[in-house]
C-alpha positions in Angstrom: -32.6 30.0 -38.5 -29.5 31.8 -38.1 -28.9 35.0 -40.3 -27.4 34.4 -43.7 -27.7 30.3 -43.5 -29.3 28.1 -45.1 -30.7 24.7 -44.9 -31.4 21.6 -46.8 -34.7 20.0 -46.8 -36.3 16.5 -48.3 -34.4 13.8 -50.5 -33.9 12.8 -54.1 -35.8 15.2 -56.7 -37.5 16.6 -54.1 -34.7 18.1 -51.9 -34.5 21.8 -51.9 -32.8 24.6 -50.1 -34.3 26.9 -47.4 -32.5 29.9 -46.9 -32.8 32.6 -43.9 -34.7 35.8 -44.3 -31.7 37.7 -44.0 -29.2 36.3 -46.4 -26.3 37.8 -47.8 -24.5 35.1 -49.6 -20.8 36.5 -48.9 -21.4 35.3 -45.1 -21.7 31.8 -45.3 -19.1 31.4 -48.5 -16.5 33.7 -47.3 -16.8 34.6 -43.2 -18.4 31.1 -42.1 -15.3 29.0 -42.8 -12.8 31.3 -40.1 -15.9 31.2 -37.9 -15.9 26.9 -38.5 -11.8 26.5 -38.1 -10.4 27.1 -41.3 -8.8 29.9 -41.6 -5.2 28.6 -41.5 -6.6 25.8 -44.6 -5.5 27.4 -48.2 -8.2 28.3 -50.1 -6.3 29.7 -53.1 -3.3 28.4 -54.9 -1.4 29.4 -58.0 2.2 29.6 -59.4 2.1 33.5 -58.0 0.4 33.2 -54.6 -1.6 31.1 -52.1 -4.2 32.8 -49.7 -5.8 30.9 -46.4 -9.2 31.3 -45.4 -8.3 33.8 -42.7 -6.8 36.1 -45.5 -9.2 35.4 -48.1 -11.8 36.8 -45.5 -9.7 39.8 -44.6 -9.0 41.3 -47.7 -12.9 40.3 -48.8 -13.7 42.3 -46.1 -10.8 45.1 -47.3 -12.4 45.3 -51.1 -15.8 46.0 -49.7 -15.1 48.6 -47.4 -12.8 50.2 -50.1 -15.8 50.3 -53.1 -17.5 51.8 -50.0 -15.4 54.7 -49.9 -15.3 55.2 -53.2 -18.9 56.0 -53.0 -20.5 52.6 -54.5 -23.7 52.1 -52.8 -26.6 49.2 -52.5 -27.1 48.3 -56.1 -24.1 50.1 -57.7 -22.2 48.3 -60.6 -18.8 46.8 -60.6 -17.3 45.8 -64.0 -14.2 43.3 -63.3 -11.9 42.6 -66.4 -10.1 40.8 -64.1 -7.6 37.7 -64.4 -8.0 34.3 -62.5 -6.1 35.6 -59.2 -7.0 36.2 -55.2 -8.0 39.3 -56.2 -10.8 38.3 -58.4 -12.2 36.8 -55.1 -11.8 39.7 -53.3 -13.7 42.4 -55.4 -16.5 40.0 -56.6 -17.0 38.6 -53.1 -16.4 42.3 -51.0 -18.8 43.8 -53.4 -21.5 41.5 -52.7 -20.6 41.7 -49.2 -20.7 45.4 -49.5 -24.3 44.9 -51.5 -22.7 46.4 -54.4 -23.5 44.5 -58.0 -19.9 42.6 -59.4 -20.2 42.4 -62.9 -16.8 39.5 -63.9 -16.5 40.1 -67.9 -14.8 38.2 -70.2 -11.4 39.2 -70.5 -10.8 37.9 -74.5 -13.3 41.1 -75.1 -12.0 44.2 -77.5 -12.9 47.4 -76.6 -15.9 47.9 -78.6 -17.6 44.8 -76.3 -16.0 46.7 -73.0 -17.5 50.0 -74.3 -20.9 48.0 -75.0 -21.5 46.7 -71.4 -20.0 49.8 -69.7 -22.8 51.8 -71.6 -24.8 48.7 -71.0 -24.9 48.5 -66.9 -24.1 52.3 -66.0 -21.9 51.1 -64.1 -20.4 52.9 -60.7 -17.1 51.0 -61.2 -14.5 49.6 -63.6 -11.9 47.5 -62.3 -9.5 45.9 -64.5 -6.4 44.0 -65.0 -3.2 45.4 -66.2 -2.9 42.5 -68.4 -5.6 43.9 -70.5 -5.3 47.5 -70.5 -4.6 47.1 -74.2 -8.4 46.6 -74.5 -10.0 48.0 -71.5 -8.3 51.4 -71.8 -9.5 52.2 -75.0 -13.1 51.2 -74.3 -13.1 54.3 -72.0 -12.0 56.8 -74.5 -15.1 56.0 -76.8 -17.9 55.6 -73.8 -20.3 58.2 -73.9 -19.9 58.3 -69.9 -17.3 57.3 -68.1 -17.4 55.1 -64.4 -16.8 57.6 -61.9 -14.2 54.9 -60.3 -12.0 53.7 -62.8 -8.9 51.6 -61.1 -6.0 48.7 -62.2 -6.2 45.7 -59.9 -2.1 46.4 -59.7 0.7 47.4 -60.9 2.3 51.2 -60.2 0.9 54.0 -58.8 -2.8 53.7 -57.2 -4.4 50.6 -57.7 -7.3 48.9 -56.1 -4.5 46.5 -54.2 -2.7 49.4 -53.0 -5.4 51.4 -51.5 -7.1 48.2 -50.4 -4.2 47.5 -47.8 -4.8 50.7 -45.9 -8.8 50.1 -45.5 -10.3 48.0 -42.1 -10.4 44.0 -42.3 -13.8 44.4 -40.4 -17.0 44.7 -42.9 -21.0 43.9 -41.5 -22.7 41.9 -44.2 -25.3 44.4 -46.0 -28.6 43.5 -45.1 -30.6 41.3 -48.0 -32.4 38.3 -48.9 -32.3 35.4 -51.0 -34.4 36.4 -53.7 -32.8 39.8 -54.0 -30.0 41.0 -56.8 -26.5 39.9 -56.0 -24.1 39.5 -59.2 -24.5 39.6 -63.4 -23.5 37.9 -65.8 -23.4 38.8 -69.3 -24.3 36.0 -71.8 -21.3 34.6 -74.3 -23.1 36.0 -76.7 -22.8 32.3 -79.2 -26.2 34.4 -81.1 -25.3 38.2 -81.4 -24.4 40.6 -78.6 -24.0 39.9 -75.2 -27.0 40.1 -72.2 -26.4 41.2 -68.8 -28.3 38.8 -66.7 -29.2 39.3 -63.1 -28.9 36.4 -60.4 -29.5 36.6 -57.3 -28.6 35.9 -53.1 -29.6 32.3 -53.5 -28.7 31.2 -56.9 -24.9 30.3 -56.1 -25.8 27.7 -52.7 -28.4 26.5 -55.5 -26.0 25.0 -57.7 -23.2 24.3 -55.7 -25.3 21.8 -53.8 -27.4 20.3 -56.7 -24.8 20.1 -59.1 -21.8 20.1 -56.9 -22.3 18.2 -54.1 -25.3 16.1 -55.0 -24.4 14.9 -58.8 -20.5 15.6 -58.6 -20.0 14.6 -54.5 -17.7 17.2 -54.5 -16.3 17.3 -50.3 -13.5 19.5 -48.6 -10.6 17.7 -48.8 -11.2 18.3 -53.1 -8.8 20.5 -55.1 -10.6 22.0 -58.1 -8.8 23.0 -60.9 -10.7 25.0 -63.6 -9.5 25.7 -67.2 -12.4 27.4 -68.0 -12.3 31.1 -66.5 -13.5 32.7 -63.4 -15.4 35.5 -65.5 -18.1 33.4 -66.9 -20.8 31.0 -65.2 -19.0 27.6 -65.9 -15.8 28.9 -64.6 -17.3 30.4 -61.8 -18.8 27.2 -59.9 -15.5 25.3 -60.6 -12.9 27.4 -59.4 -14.6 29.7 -56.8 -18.2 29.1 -55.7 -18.3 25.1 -55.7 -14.6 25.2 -53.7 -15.9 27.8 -50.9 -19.0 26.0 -50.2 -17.2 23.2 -49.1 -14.1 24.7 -47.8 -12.3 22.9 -50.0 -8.9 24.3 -52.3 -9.2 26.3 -55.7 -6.2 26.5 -58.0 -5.7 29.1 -60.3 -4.1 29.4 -64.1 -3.8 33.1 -64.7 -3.0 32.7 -68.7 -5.1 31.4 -71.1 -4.8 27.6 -70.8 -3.0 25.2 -72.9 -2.5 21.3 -73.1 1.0 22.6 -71.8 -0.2 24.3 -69.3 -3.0 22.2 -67.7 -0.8 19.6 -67.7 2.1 21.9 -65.8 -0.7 22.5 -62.9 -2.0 19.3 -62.8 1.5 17.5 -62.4 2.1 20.1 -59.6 -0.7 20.8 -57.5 -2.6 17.4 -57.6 -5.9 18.4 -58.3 -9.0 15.9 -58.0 -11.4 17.6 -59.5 -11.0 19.2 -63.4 -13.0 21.1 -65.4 -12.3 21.6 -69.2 -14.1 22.1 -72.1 -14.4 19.6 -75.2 -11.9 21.8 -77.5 -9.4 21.7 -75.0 -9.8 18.2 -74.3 -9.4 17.7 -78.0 -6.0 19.7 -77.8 -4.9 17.8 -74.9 -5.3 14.6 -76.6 -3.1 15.5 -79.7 -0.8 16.8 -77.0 -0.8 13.4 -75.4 0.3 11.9 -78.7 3.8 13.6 -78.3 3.8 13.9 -74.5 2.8 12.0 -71.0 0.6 13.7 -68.5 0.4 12.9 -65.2 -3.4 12.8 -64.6 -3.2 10.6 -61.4 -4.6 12.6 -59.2 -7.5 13.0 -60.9 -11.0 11.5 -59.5 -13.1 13.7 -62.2 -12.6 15.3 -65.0 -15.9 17.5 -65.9 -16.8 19.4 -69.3 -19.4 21.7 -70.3 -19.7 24.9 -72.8 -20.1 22.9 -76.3 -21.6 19.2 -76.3 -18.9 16.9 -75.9 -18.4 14.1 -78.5 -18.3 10.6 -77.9 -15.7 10.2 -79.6 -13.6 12.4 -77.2 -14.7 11.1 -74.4 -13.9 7.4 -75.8 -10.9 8.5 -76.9 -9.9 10.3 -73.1 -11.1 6.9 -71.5 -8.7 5.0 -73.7 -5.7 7.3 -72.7 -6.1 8.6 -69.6 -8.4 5.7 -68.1 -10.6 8.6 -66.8 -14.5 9.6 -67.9 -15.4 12.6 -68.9 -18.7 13.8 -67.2 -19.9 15.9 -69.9 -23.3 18.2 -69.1 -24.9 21.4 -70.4 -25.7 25.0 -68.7 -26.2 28.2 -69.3 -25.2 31.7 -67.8 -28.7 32.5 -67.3 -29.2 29.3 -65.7 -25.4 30.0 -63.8 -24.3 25.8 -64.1 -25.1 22.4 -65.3 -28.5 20.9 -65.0 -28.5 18.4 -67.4 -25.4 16.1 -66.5 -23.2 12.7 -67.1 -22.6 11.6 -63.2 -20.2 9.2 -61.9 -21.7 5.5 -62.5 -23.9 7.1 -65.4 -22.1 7.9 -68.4 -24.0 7.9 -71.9 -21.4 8.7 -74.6 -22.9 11.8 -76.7 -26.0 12.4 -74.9 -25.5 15.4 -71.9 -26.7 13.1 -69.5 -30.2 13.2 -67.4 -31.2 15.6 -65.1 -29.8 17.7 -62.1 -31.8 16.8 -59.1 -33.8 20.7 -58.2 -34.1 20.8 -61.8 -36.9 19.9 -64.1 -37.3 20.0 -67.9 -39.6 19.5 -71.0 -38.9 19.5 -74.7 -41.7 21.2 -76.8 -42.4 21.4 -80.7 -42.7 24.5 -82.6 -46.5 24.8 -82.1 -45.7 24.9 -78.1 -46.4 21.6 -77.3 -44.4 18.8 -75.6 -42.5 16.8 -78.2 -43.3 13.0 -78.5 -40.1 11.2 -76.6 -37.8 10.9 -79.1 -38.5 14.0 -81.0 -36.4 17.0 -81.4 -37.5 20.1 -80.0 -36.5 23.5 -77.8 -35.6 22.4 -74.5 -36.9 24.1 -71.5 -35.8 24.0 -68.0 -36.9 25.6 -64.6 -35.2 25.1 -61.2 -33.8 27.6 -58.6 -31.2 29.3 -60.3 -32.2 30.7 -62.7 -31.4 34.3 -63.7 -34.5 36.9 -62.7 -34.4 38.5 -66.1 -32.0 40.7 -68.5 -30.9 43.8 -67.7 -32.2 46.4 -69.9 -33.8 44.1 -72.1 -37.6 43.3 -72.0 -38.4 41.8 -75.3 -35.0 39.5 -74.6 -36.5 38.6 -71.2 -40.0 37.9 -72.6 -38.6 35.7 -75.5 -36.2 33.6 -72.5 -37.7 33.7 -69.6 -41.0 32.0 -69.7 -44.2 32.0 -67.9 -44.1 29.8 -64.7 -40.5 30.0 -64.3 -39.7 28.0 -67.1 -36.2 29.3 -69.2 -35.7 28.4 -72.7 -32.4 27.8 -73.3 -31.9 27.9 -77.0 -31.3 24.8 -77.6 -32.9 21.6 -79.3 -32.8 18.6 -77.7 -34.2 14.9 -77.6 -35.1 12.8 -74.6 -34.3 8.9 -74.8 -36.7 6.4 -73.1 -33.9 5.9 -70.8 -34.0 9.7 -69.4 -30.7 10.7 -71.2 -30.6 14.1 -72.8 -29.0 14.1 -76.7 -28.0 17.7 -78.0 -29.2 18.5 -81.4 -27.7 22.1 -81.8 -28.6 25.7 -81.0 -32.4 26.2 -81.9 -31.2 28.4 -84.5 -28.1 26.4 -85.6 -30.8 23.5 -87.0 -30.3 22.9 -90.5 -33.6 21.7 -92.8 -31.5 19.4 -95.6 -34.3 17.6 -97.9 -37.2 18.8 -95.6 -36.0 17.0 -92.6 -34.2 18.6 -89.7 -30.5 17.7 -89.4 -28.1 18.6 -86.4 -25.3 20.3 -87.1 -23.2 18.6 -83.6 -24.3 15.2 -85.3 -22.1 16.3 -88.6 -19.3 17.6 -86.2 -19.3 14.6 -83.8 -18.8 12.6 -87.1 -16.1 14.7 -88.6 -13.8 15.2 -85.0 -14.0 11.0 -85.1 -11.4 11.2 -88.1 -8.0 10.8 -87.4 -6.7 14.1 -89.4 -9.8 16.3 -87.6 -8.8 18.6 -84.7 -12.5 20.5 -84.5 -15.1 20.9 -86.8 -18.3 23.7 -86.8 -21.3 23.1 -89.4 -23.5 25.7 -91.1 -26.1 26.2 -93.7 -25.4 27.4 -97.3 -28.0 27.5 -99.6 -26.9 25.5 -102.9 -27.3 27.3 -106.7 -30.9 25.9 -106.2 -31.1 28.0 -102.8 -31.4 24.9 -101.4 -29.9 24.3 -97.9 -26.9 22.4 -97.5 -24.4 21.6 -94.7 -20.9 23.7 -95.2 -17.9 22.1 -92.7 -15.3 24.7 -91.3 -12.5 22.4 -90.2 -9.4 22.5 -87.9 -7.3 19.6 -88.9 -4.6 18.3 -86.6 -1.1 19.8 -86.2 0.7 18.6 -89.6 -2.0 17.9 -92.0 -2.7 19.9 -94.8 -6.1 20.9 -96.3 -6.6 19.5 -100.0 -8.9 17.8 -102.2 -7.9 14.4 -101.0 -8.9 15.2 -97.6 -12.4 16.7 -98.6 -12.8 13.1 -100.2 -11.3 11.5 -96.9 -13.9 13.4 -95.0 -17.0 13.0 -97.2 -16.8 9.5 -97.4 -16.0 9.3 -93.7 -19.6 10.9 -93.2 -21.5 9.5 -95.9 -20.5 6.0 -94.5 -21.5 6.9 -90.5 -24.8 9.3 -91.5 -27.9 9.6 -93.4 -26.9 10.2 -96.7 -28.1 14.2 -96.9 -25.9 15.3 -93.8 -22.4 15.2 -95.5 -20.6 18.5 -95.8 -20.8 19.6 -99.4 -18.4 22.6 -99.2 -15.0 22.5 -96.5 -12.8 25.0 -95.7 -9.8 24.7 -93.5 -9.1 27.0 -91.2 -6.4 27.8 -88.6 -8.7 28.0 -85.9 -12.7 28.4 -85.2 -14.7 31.3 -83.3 -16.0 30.6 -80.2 -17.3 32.0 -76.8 -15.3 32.2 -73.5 -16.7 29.1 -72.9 -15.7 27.4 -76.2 -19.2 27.4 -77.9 -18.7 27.5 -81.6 -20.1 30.9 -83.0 -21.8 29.6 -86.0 -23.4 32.6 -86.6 -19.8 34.7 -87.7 -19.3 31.6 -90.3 -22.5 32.3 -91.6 -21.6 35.8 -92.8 
């Protein structure tokens, strides 16, 4: 086998990928397509630029030699606050070729969380976006240490684009091996602060074939647009790694996305494949009650980060004529393994399982769960994240003997195979003695007409008895009052078991959540 390929062996569950001893994962996602005949085929687009292959490759090859002079070495840290652009590509992709560590972090962060994971990774580097020097800039007054190499993307004076220009085009992959470090990612952080956790050579080819090519069929004529970000996991697969391994088109939203927006880029650049999250698909179809989208293009659309309701997704069918293949994944897990596919669609499960992937549901003694029961959901395949950096009780309490990762969630498994989310382990509420699911109580609550989103917690009652509390978004126009708590308690007691209505609402402007758009119970707890 070639250096830095890799090949695909058996069928079905059983397939699996084989990858040289040599492997340095920027070769065949980044050099291998000019080498194939694609290097005048656009590989980025967006409203402020459009790169080819050929010049993707180039300026990968640019970056890496440039963090080389700066004196970043094998294993060196790179912290990227860093905007959905070509340049994103070329620092997390040159570094890797360079067999420096990229570190992408989310770029809704305030200082303190920049100051965190800079402490965090002793990090070599720190590479931002001018867009959020309001943030990042801070974070380095009140670091204990500072990066050695601290550098803007752009704008004036030096800047990693400007010194980058003046740097060879011509970079020899650094030696490594499948198994071996390549790139973090730090957790969202849905339970408390973030984890940094370490994947490695193999882990992207992993899920770009199971997921993306053998559950989505994703091929090289696709366009993928992605409004979840490039800086965490989800993001990551949609709009750069799933794209390259087929050497197919990526477009790119630098700003936070809207129904406006999404809309804009879809209308424009006729993308086939897109990748949302349920909040935003909620906003889009409120938006869609005052505006048309042209969604024609469209073979796909995909969502992950938050269990999507069925509601939603009947709702999207109805309007659009196009499913919504919802899944679940995990940045330690780096994409979906549990997924809707085309031809398989259960409204309000997660679907069945990634083929590479396997999982079990166990009980709180440690055994497997009875089908049908609730209980933490496991899963072990090959891309899995080797363990937390700097974190060994965290890594002992996740990552699991033979492989196996808990994911921190609590699931049931139908007879049929189909995977039905039940909450964060620690979201579970215990109303009456019996276990409720607090995504049940929301799924119920976003099916009314005057709901925009809805989070559910635990409060314990004057009896210190343990009740569900509803935080509500309603829609654009409705106002939170007493008749609407009525609305919305009948509206549950009719469609649930009689202990699972919200007994306290409030009505908010808008809910905490990840990057990813994962409710962060835990802040309305406090």
């Amino acid at each position: 086998m070639k250096d830095h390929s890799f090949a695909i062996e058996g069928s079905g569950a059983s397939t699996r990928l084989v990858f040289s001893p040599n492997f340095n994962v920027a070769v065949p996602y980044i050099d291998r397509h000019v080498a194939e005949g694609r290097g005048a085929k656009i590989a980025i687009r967006s409203d402020q630029a459009q790169v080819t292959y050929a010049e993707l490759a180039a300026n990968v090859n640019r970056a890496g030699n440039l963090l080389q002079e700066l004196g970043l070495r094998r294993g060196d840290r790179m912290l990227m606050v860093v905007k959905d652009c070509p340049a994103f590509f070329y620092l997390f992709w040159g570094a890797i070729k360079a067999g420096v560590v990229p570190v992408p972090l989310n770029t809704l962060l305030r200082a303190s969380d920049y100051a965190y994971m800079i402490e965090d990774s002793a990090c070599q580097a720190f590479i931002y976006s001018p867009e959020f020097a309001a943030e990042a800039e801070p974070a380095l007054t009140i670091v204990k240490r500072k990066p050695p190499e601290i550098l803007k993307v752009e704008g004036e004076a030096q800047t990693f684009l400007s010194m980058m220009a003046s740097v060879s085009d011509v970079l020899a992959p650094y030696p490594a091996g499948a198994e071996e470090e390549c790139f973090w990612l730090y957790s969202s952080g849905s339970t408390g602060r973030p984890k940094g956790a370490v994947h490695r050579q193999r882990d992207i080819p992993v899920t770009a074939h199971h997921y993306g090519v053998a559950t989505l069929g994703i091929r090289e004529n696709d366009i993928f647009f992605s409004a979840a970000k490039l800086f965490f996991a989800y993001g990551l697969g949609n709009a750069m790694t799933f794209p390259l391994h087929v050497g197919a088109e990526a477009v790119l939203l630098e700003p936070r996305p809207t129904p406006d927006s999404t809309f804009a880029i879809i209308a424009k650049y006729k993308p086939t494949l897109y990748f949302g999250v349920p909040t935003l698909y909620a906003a889009q179809l409120q938006a869609m009650e005052q505006t048309k989208a042209d969604l024609a293009s469209i073979r796909y659309c995909v969502s992950a980060g938050e269990a999507l309701p069925g509601d939603i997704l009947r709702r999207w069918k109805e309007k659009t004529g196009l499913d919504i293949l919802d899944g679940i994944g995990s940045t330690e897990a780096l994409h979906i393994f549990i997924a809707n596919r085309p031809g398989d669609i259960k409204a309000g499960t997660s679907g069945k399982l990634v083929q590479g992937y396997e999982a079990r549901i166990v009980d709180d003694s440690g055994q497997i769960a009875k089908m049908g029961d609730s209980g933490k959901l496991h899963i072990r395949g090959p891309s899995t994240a080797a363990y937390y950096w700097n974190q060994p009780e965290k890594t002992k309490e996740t990552m699991l003997a033979d492989d196996w990762l808990n994911t921190g969630d609590t699931y049931i498994k139908d007879e049929q195979g189909y995977f039905h989310y039940c909450g964060r382990t620690d979201d579970m509420l215990k109303v009456g003695g019996i276990w409720c699911s607090p995504f049940e109580i929301e799924a119920k609550l976003v099916e009314h007409p005057k709901v925009l989103e809805a989070a559910i917690v635990g409060r314990a009652d004057a009896d210190g008895l343990v009740k569900p509390e509803a935080w509500i978004v309603l829609k654009q126009g409705v106002a939170g009052e007493p008749a609407i708590e009525e609305e919305l308690k009948a509206h549950c007691k009719g469609g649930l078991a009689p202990y699972k209505y919200p007994r306290w609402f409030h009505f908010v402007a808008e809910l905490p959540k990840t990057a990813t758009g994962k409710i962060q119970r835990f802040k309305l707890r406090t």
